[in-house]
N, C-alpha and C positions, 0 to 999 in steps of 0.2 A: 199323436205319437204312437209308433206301434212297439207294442209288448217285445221284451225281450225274448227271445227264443232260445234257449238252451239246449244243450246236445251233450245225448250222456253219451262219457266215453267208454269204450269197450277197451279193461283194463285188465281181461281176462289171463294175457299171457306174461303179465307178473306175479301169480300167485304161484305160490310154492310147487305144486304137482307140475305147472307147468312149463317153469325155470328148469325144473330135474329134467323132465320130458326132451327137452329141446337141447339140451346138454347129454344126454345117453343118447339122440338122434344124432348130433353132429359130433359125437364123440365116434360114433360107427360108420357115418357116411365121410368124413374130412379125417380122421385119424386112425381108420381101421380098427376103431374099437381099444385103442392098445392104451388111454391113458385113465390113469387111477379114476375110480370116481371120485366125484368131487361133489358137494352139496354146493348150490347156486345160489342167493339171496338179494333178493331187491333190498337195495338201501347202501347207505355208506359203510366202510368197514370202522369195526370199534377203533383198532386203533391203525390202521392205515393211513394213509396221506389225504391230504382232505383235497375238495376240487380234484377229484377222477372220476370219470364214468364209471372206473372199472378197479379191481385190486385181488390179486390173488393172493392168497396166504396157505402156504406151503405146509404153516406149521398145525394149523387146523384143515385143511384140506377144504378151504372153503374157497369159494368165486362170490364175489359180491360184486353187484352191477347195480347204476343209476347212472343212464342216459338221460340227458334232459333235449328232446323231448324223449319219453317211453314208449319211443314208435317200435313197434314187434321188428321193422330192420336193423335199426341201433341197436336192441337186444343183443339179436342176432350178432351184429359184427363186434360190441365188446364183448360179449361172450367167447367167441372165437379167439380175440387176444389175449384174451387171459387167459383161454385154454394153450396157447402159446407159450406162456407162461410155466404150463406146468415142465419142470424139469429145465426153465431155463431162464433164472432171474433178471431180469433188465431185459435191455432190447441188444444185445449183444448176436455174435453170430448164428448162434444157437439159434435163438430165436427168429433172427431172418429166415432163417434155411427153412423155419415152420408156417412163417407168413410166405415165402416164395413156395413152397409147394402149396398152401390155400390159392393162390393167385394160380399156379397149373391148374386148379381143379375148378376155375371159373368164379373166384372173388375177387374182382378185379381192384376190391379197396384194399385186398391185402400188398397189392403190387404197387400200388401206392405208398404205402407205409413203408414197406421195407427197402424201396430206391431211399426215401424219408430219414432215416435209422443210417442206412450207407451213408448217404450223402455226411448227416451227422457225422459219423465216425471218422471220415476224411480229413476234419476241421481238428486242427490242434485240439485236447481234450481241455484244457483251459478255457480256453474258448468257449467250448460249448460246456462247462461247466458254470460259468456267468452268465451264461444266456439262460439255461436251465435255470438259474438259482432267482436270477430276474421275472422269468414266468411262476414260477413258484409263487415269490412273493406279491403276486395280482391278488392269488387267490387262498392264500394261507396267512394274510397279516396276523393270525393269531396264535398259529402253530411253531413250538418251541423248535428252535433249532436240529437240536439234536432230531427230529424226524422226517424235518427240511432231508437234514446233511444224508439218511437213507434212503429217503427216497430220490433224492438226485444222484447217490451212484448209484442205488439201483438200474436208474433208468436210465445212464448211462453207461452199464454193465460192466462198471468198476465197483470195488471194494467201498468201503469207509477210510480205511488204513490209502488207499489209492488215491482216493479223493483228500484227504486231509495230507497226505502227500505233497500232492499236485498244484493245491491249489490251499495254502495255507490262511489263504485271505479270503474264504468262500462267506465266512460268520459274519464278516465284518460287509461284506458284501451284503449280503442277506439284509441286514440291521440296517445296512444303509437304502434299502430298495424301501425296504417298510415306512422306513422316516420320511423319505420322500412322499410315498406314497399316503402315509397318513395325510403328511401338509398339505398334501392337493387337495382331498377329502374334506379338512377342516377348511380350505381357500373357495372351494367350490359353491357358486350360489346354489 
């Protein structure tokens, strides 16, 4: 039997200096330098939506990232989105217009994302607010509603007041995705 061999990995471009570094680089090569700084941190946000690679928080001016895997590209392109983010909550127009000019400047996964976001927005808001609220619940069975209900208009660049508008049955949804999703769970050999 031969020994296992292990491979250390080179996890250099998560620490702190080097998160800020690469954010004040593409903050001047992709945005002309023009957006606030912002402090950058590996790991989840405290209180952000759970299951994102990424999460900007406007109110502490912070970027927090965790791609899995923590390849220095992934970095790279959530870093990018949530610098998208700044000055433009959700994936709303605003924010297109910031992922279509990264895709002029040669990111072609931004031109990706933002036909993605379009195409979304075309679909009754209904719609894709039950489909949102259904991916959610894969990956938040434990996360209280109320931070569901923000982060799905977030990310669909409606309000709360919009969303609970829209779509008065989103809770009841949610609750119903979970229970399902529990009984597979507990069904599952």
């Amino acid at each position: 039997m031969k020994p296992v061999k292990f491979e250390r990995l080179d996890l250099d471009h998560l620490a702190a200096p080097a998160l800020q570094a690469l954010f004040i680089d593409l903050n001047d090569q992709l945005f002309r330098g023009r957006l606030p700084v912002y402090r950058v941190v590996y790991g989840p946000a405290p209180d952000g939506p759970r299951g994102c690679s990424g999460y900007c928080d406007p109110d502490t001016r912070t970027i927090y990232v965790e791609p899995s895997p923590p390849t220095r590209d992934e970095i790279r392109q959530i870093l990018l989105h949530e610098m998208c983010h700044i000055g433009s909550l959700g994936h709303g127009k605003r924010f297109q217009a910031k992922l279509k000019r990264l895709a002029a400047a040669g990111e072609a996964w931004a031109a990706k994302e933002a036909t993605r976001y379009v195409e979304a927005q075309k679909r009754p808001f209904t719609a894709a607010a039950a489909e949102r609220i259904r991916e959610v619940a894969l990956d938040c069975l434990d996360v209280p509603w109320s931070a569901v209900e923000t982060a799905v208009a977030v990310d669909l660049g409606r309000s709360v007041a919009e969303l609970r508008r829209a779509a008065p049955w989103a809770e009841r949804v949610y609750d119903r995705e979970r229970a399902a999703i529990r009984r597979d769970q507990e069904t599952a050999p």
